[in-house]
N, C-alpha and C positions, 0 to 999 in steps of 0.2 A: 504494500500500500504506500505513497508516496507521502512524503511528509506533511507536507500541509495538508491534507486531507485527514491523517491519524491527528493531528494539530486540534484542526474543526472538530474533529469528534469530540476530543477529550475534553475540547472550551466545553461546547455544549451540556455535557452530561457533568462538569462544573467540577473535571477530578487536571491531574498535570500528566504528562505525556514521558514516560522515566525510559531512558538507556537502558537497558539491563546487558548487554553484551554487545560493548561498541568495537571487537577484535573481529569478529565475524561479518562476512559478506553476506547476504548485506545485512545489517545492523541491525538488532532484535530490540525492540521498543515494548513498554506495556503501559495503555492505562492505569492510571492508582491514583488515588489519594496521597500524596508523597507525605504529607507531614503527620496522617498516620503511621503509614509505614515504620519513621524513623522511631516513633512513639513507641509502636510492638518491637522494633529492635530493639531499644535501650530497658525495654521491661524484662524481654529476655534475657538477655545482661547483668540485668540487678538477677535476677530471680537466679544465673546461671553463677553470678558471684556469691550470693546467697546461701546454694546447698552446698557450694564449695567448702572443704575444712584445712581448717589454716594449722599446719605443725608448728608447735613454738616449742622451743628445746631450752630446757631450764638448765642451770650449772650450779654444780656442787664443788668448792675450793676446800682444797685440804692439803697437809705439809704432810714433810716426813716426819715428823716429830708429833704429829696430830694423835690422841691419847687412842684406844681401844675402845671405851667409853663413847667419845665425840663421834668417832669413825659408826658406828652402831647409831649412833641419833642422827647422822646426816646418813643412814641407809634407808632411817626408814622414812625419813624426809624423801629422799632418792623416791622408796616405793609408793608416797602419794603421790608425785611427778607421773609418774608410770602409771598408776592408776587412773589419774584423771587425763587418759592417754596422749600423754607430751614424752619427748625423747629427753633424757637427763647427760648432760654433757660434763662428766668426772673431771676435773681438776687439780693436778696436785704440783705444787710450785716450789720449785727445788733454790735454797738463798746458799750464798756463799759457797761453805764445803762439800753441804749437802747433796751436792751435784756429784759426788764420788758414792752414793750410799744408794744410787736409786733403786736396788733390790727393793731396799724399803718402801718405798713409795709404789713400785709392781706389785708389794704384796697387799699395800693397802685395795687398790684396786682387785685384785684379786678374790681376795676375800669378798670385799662389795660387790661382787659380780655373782659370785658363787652363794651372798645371803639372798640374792633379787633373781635369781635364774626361774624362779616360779613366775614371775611378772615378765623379766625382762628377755631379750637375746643383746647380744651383744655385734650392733652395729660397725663399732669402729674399733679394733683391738687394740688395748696400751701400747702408745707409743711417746715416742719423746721428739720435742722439737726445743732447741734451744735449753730453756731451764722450766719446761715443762712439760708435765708428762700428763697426757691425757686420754679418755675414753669416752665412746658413745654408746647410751644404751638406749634401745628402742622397744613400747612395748610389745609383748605381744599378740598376735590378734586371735 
C-alpha cells in the first residue's frame, strides 16, 4: 500500500502510522495507537523488573586471632544471611605478621563452612588475595 494512503487511513481512524521493520523491502508499517503502545511497554518492564530477585551478598570480617567463641556467633549470623536466601561473602584480614600464619585463618573458614554445609555450598573456595583471604557461600536451593 503506498504511503500516503496507509497515512489517510490511520488520520482517519485517529491512531499514528509506526515503522515496525524499516530493514526490509519494502518497509513493514502498522496502524496503533503509539502512545499506548509505549505505555504496555514500560508496564511490562516495571512488572518484568518487579518479579525479578535481586542477590545481595552480605560479609562477615574476621582475623586470625578472632576467638572460637566470636567465630561461632558470626556463623550463625552467617546462617541467617543464608536463610533469608543472600550469598555470605567470608572475610578474614590478615595485619602485619599475620600474613605468615594463614593456616589459621583457612581453618577459620573451614570450620565455618563445615558448621553451615546444611544451609550452604560453597561458591567460591578460600583463597587469598593480597592480605586477605576470602570465601563465598551460597544458599542452597
Amino acid at each position: 500500500m503506498p504511503t500516503r494512503e496507509a497515512l489517510r487511513l490511520a488520520e482517519e481512524q485517529g491512531l499514528d502510522l509506526v515503522e515496525v521493520s524499516p530493514h526490509v523491502r519494502p518497509p513493514v508499517c502498522k496502524i496503533m495507537d503509539y502512545g499506548k503502545y509505549k505505555y504496555e511497554l514500560k508496564q511490562k518492564e516495571k512488572e518484568r523488573r518487579r518479579s525479578q530477585t535481586v542477590t545481595v551478598v552480605k560479609e562477615i570480617k574476621l582475623r586470625p586471632k578472632t576467638d572460637v567463641h566470636d567465630v561461632e556467633i558470626k556463623t550463625k549470623r552467617a546462617r541467617k544471611f543464608l536463610e533469608a536466601r543472600n550469598k555470605v561473602k567470608v572475610t578474614i584480614t590478615f595485619r602485619g605478621r599475620e600474613v605468615t600464619h594463614q593456616e589459621i585463618g583457612l581453618e577459620h573458614l573451614r570450620t565455618m563452612a563445615a558448621k553451615l554445609q546444611d544451609v550452604a555450598t560453597i561458591e567460591s573456595a578460600p583463597r587469598m588475595e593480597y592480605r586477605t583471604m576470602h570465601m563465598i557461600l551460597a544458599p542452597k536451593s
